[in-house]
C-alpha positions as CSV (number, residue, x, y, z in Angstrom):
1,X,24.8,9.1,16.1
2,X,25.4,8.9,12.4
3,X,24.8,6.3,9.2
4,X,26.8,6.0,6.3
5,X,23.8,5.9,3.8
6,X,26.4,4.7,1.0
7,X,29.8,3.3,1.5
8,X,31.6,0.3,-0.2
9,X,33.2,-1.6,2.7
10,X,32.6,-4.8,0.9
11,X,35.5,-3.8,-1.6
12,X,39.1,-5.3,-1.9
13,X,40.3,-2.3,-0.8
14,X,39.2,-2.7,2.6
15,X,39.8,-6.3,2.6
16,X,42.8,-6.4,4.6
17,X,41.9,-3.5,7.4
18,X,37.9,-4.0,7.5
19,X,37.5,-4.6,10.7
20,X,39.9,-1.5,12.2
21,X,37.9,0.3,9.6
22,X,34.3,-0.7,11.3
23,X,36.3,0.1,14.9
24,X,37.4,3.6,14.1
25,X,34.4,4.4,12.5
26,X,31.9,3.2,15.0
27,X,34.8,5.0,17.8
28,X,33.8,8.3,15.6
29,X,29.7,8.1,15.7
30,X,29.0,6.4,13.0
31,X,26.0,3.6,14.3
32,X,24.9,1.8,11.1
33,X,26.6,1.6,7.6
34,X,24.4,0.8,4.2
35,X,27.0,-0.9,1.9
36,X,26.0,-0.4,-1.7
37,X,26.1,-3.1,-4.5
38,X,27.7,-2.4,-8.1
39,X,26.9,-4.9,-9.7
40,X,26.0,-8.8,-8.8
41,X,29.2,-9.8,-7.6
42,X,29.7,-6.7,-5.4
43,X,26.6,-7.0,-3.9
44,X,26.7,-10.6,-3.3
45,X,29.4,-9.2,-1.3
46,X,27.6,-6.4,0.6
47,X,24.9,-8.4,1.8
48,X,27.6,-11.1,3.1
49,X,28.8,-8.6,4.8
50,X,25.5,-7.7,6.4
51,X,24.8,-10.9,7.8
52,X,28.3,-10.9,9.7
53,X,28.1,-7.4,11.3
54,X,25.0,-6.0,13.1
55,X,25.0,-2.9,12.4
56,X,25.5,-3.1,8.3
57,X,23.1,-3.4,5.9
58,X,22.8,-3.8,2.2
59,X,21.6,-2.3,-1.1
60,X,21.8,-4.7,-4.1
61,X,21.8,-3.4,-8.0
62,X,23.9,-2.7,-11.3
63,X,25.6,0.4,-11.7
64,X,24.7,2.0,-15.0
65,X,28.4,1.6,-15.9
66,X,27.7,-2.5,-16.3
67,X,24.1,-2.1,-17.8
68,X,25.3,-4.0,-20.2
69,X,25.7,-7.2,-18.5
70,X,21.9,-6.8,-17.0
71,X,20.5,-9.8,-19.2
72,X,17.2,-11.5,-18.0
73,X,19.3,-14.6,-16.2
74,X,20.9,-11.3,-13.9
75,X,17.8,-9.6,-13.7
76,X,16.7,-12.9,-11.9
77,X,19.6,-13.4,-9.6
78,X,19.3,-9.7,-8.6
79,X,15.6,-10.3,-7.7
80,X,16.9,-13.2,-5.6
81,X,19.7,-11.2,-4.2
82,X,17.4,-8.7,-3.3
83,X,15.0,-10.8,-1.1
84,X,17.8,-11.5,1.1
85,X,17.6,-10.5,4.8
86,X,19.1,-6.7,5.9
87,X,18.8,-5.5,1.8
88,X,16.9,-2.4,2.6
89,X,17.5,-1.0,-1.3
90,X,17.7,-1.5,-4.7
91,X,20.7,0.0,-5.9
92,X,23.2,2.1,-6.8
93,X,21.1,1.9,-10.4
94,X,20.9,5.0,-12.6
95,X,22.2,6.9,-15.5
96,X,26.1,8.1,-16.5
97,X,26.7,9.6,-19.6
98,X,29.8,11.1,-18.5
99,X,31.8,8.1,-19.0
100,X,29.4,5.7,-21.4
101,X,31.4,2.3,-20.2
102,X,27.9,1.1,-21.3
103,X,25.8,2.7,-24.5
104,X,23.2,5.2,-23.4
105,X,20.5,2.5,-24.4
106,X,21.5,0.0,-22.2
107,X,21.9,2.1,-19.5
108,X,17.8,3.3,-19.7
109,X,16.7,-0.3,-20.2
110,X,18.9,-1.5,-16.9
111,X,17.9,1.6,-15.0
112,X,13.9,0.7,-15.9
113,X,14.1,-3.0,-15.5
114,X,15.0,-2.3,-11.6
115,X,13.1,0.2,-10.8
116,X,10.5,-2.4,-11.7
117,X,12.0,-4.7,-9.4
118,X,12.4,-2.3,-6.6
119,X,8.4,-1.3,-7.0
120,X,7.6,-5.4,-7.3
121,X,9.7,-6.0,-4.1
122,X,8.6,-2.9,-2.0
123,X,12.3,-1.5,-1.7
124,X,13.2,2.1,-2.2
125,X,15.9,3.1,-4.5
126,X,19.6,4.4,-5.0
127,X,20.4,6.8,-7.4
128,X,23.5,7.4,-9.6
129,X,23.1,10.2,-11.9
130,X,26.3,11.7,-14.0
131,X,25.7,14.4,-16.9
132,X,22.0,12.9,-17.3
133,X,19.8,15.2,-14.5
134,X,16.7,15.8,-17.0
135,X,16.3,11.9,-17.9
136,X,16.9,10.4,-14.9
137,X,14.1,12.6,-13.6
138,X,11.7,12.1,-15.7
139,X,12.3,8.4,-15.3
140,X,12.5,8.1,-11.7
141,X,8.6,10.2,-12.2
142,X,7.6,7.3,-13.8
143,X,9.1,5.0,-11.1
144,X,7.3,7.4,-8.7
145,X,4.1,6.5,-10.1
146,X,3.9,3.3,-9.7
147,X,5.6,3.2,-6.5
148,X,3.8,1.1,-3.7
149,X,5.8,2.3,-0.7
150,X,3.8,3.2,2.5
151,X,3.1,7.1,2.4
152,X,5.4,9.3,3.9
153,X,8.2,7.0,3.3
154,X,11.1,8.4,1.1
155,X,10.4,6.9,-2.8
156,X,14.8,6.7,-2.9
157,X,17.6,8.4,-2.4
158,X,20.1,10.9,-5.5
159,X,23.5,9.5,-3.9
160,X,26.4,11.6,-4.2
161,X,24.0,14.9,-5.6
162,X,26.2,17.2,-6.9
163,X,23.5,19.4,-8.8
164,X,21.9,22.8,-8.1
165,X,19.6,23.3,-5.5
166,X,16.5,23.9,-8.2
167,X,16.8,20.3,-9.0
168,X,17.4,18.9,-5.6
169,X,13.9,20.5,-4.3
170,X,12.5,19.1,-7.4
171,X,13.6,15.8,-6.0
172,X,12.0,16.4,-2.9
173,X,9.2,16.9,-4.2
174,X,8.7,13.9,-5.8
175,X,9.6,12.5,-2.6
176,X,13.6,11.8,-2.6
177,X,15.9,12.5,0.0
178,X,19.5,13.8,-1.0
179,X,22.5,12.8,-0.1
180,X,25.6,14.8,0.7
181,X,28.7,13.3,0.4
182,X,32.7,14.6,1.6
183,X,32.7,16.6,-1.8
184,X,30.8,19.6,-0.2
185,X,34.0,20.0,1.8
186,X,36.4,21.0,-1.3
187,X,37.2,24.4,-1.9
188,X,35.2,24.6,-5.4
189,X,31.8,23.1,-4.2
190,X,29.4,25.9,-4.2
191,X,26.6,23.9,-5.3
192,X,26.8,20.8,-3.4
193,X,26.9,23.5,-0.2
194,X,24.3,25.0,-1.2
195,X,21.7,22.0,-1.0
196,X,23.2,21.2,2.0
197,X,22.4,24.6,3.7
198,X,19.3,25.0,1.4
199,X,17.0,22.1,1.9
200,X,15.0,20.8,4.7
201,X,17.3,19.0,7.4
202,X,14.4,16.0,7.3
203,X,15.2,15.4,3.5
204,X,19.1,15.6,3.7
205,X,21.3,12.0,3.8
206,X,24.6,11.8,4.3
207,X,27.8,9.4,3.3
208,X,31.0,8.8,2.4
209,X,31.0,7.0,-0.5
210,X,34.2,5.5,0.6
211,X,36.6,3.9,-0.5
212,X,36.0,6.7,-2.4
213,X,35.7,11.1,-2.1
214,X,37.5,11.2,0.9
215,X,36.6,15.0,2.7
216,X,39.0,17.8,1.9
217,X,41.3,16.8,4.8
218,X,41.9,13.2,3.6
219,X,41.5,14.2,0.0
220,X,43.3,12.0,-2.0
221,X,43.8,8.8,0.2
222,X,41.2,6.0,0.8
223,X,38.0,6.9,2.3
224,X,36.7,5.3,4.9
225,X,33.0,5.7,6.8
226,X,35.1,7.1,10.0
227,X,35.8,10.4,7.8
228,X,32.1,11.2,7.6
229,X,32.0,13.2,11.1
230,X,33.9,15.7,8.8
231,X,31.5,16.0,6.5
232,X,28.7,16.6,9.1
233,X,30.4,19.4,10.6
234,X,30.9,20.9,7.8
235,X,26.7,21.2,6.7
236,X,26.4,21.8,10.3
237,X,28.6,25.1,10.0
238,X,27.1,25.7,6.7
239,X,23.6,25.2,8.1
240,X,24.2,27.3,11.4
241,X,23.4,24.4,13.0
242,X,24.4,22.3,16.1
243,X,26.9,19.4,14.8
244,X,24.5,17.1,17.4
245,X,20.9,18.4,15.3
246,X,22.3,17.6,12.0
247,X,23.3,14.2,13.2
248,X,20.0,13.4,14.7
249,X,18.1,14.5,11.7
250,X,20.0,13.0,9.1
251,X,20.0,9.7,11.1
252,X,16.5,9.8,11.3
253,X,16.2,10.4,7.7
254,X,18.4,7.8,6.8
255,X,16.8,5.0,8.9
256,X,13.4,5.9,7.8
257,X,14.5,5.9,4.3
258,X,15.8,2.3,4.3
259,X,13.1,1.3,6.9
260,X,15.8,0.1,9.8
261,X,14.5,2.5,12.4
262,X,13.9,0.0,14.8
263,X,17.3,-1.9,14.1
264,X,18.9,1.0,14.5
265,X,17.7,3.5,16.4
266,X,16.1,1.3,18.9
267,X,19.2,0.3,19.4
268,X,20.4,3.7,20.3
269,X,17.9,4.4,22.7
């Protein structure tokens, strides 16, 4: 089996082909999707989506790209949002300061202010992190302080990592998993490839990220949770690994990250 640890399916651009996208992605492997809010609206939307389809769940959060519009009223609505059945995250929340769509500032205050939520509610975390790796670890040390989630359970996730291996075992560490999205299969991706091959198997996610990062045979068109057998074989080959044992693991990773091992794997059994 696989799960999509981070996929928009909730967004327009699925709106018109969602369910043939949920078909041909559950005809590939793929067993449980996590669709990741944005901001209020968009995950309003994932956790709608949640309740309709078994086999989905839901993060809710802000992107650091609207930080800005993370005032105390939506700091509220996102704590309600978050209590809602099958949310199993708080996020994607984090730090970009390759684009700035929202001032540096407001980015650190919005990135704080729900990681407080996410310790208050008992949820893990989902990391964006864009040209801001030293920050966003020594604020997500801070977060790991205070964390109250059982022991042994995984503190977050760094969505997307595209840093060096150093760092990603740094994350570890702390107690992170990382996950490995469809860019490890482009020619140029040295170090995304070499955290999948580098770290443990029992601290690796995967996703697609779609609609978004399609794998380097879909590169360029829409992206879509079906893809991410793709990107499995591909850290399998790097790994030297069976495609099945890479599966498994990250599956079992995943699950026990966002607590749904009994929703899910039970259900696999």
């Amino acid at each position: 089996m696989l799960i999509d640890s981070h996929c928009h399916l909730h967004d327009e651009e699925f709106a018109a082909d969602r369910e043939a996208v949920l078909v041909r992605a559950r005809d590939a492997g793929v067993e449980a999707f996590v669709a990741i809010g944005t901001d209020l609206a968009s995950s309003r939307r994932a956790i709608d989506l949640a309740a309709s389809e078994p086999d989905v769940f839901a993060a809710a959060g802000v992107h650091p790209h609207d930080a800005s519009t993370l005032d105390v009223e939506a700091l509220a609505q996102l704590r309600t949002l978050a209590a809602a059945p099958k949310v199993v995250a708080i996020g994607e929340i984090g730090l970009d300061f390759y684009r700035n769509l929202s001032a540096p500032e407001q980015q650190r205050r919005a990135f704080r202010r729900q990681l407080t939520v996410a310790v208050e509610i008992g949820l893990p975390v989902v990391i964006h992190s864009r040209d801001a790796e030293e920050e966003t670890f020594d604020i997500l040390a801070e977060y790991a302080r205070h964390s109250r989630l059982p022991e042994g359970r995984p503190l977050g996730v760094l969505h997307c990592f595209a840093s060096d291996l150093p760092l990603a075992e740094r994350y570890v560490e702390m107690g992170f998993v990382i996950s490995i999205a469809g860019i490890c299969t482009y020619p140029k991706a040295e170090k995304t490839c070499g955290v999948a091959a580098g770290l443990p198997l029992q601290r690796l996610a995967v996703e697609t990220d779609a609609p978004y990062l399609a794998p380097q045979s879909h590169r360029g068109q829409r992206n879509e949770p079906a893809y991410l057998r793709e990107t499995v074989e591909h850290i399998a080959r790097l790994r030297g690994q069976p495609y099945e044992t890479v599966a498994a693991a990250t599956s079992a990773t995943t699950a026990r990250l966002f607590g749904i091992e009994t929703a899910v794997l039970g259900r696999s059994a």
